[in-house]
C-alpha positions as a Markdown table, in Angstrom:
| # | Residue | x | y | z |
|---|---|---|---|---|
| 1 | Unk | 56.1 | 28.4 | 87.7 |
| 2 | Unk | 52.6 | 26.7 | 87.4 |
| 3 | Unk | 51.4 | 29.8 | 87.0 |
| 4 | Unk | 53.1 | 31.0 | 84.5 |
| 5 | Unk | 52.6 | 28.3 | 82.7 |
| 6 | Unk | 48.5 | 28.9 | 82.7 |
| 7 | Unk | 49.4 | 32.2 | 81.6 |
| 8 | Unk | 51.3 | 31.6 | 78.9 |
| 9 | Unk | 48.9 | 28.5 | 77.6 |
| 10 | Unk | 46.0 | 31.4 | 78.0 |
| 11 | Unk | 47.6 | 34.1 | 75.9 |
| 12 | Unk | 48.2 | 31.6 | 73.4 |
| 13 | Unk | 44.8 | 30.3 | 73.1 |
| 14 | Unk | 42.9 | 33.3 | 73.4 |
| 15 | Unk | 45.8 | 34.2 | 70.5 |
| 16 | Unk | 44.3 | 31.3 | 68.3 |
| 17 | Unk | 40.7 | 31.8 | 69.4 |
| 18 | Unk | 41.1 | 35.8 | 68.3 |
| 19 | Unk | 42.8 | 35.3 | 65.4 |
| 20 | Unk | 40.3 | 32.7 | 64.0 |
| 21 | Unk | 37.5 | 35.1 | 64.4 |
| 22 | Unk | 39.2 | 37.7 | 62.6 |
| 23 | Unk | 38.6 | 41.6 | 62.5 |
| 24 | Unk | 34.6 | 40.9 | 61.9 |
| 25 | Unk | 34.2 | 39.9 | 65.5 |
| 26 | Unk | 36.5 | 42.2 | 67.2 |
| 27 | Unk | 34.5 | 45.0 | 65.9 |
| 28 | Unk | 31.5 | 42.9 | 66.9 |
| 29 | Unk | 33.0 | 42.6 | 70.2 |
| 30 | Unk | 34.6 | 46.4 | 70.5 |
| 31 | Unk | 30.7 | 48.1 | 69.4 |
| 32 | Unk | 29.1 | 45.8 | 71.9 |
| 33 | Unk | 31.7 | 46.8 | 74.7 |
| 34 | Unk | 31.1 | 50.3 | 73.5 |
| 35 | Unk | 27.4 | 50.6 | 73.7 |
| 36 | Unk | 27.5 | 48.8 | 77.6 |
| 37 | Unk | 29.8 | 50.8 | 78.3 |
| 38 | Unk | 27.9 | 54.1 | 77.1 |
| 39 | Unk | 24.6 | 53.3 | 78.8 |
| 40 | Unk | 22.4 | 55.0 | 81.1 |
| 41 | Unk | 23.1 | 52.3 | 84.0 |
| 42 | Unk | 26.4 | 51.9 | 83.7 |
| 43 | Unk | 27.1 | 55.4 | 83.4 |
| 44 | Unk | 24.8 | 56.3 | 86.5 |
| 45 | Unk | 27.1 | 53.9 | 88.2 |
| 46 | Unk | 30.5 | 55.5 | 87.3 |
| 47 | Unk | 29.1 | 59.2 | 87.8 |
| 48 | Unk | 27.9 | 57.2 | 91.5 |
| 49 | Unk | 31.4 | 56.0 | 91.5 |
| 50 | Unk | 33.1 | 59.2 | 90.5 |
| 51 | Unk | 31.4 | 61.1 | 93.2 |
| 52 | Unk | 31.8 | 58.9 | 96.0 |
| 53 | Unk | 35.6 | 59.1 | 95.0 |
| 54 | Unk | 35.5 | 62.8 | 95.2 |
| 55 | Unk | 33.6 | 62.8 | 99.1 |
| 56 | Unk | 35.9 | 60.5 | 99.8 |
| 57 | Unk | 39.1 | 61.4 | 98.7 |
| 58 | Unk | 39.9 | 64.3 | 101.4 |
| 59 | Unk | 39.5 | 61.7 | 104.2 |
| 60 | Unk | 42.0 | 59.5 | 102.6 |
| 61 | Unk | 44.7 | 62.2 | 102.2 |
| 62 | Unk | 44.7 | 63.1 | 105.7 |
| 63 | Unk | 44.4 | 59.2 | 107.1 |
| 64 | Unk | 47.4 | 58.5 | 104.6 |
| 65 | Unk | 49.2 | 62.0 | 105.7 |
| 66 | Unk | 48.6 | 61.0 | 109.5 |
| 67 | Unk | 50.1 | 57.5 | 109.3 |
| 68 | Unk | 53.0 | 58.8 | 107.2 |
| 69 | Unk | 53.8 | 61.7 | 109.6 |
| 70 | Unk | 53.4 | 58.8 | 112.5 |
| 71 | Unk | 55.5 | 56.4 | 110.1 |
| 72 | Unk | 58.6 | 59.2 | 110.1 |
| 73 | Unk | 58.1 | 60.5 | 113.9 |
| 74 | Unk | 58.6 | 56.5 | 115.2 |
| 75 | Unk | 61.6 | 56.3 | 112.9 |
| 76 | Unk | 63.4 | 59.2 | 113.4 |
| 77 | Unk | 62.7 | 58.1 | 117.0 |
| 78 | Unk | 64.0 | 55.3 | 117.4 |
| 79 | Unk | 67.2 | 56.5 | 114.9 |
| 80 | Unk | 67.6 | 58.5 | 117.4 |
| 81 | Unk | 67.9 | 56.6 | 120.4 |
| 82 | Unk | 70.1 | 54.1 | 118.1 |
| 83 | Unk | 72.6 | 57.6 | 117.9 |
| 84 | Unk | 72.3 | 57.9 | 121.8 |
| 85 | Unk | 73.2 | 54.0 | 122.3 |
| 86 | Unk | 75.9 | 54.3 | 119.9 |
| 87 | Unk | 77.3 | 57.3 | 120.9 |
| 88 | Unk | 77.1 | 56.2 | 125.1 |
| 89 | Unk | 78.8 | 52.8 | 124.0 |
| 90 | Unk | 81.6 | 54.7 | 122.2 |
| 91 | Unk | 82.1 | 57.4 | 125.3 |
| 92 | Unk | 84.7 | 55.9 | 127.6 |
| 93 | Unk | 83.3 | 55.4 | 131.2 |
| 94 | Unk | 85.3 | 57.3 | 133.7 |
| 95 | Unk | 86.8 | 54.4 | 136.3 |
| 96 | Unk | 86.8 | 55.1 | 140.1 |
């Protein structure tokens, strides 16, 4: 709940704060965001990031394919031995 609370108290001040600036500074604020964002450095790093992404991303479909396939093999296991147990419980032992 204290959390929230924070929350909400931010979003209303940065509410007051933005809409005491007015339009002026957002633009201010959205060019300046714009030309960072559109520089060499940072765009060297996202290209970086990008590519790294792409290497990567083969590796992580077959780790993520192997623990699935693990994930469904234990559980169809051990539904499977939960059928056997059932279905031995519900058999009638023959008496001597």
């Amino acid at each position: 709940m204290r959390g929230k609370l924070i929350l909400v108290a931010g979003l209303a001040v940065g509410y007051v704060l933005g809409s005491r600036a007015g339009r002026g500074r957002y633009d201010q604020i959205a060019r300046a965001a714009d030309t960072f964002w559109h520089s060499g450095s940072v765009q060297r790093q996202v290209h970086a990031a990008e590519d790294f992404a792409k290497d990567k991303a083969p590796d992580v479909v077959d780790f993520v394919t192997g623990k699935v396939t693990k994930a469904v093999r234990t559980s169809s296991a051990k539904k499977s031995a939960a059928r056997s147990r059932a279905r031995d419980s519900a058999t009638p032992s023959p008496s001597n």
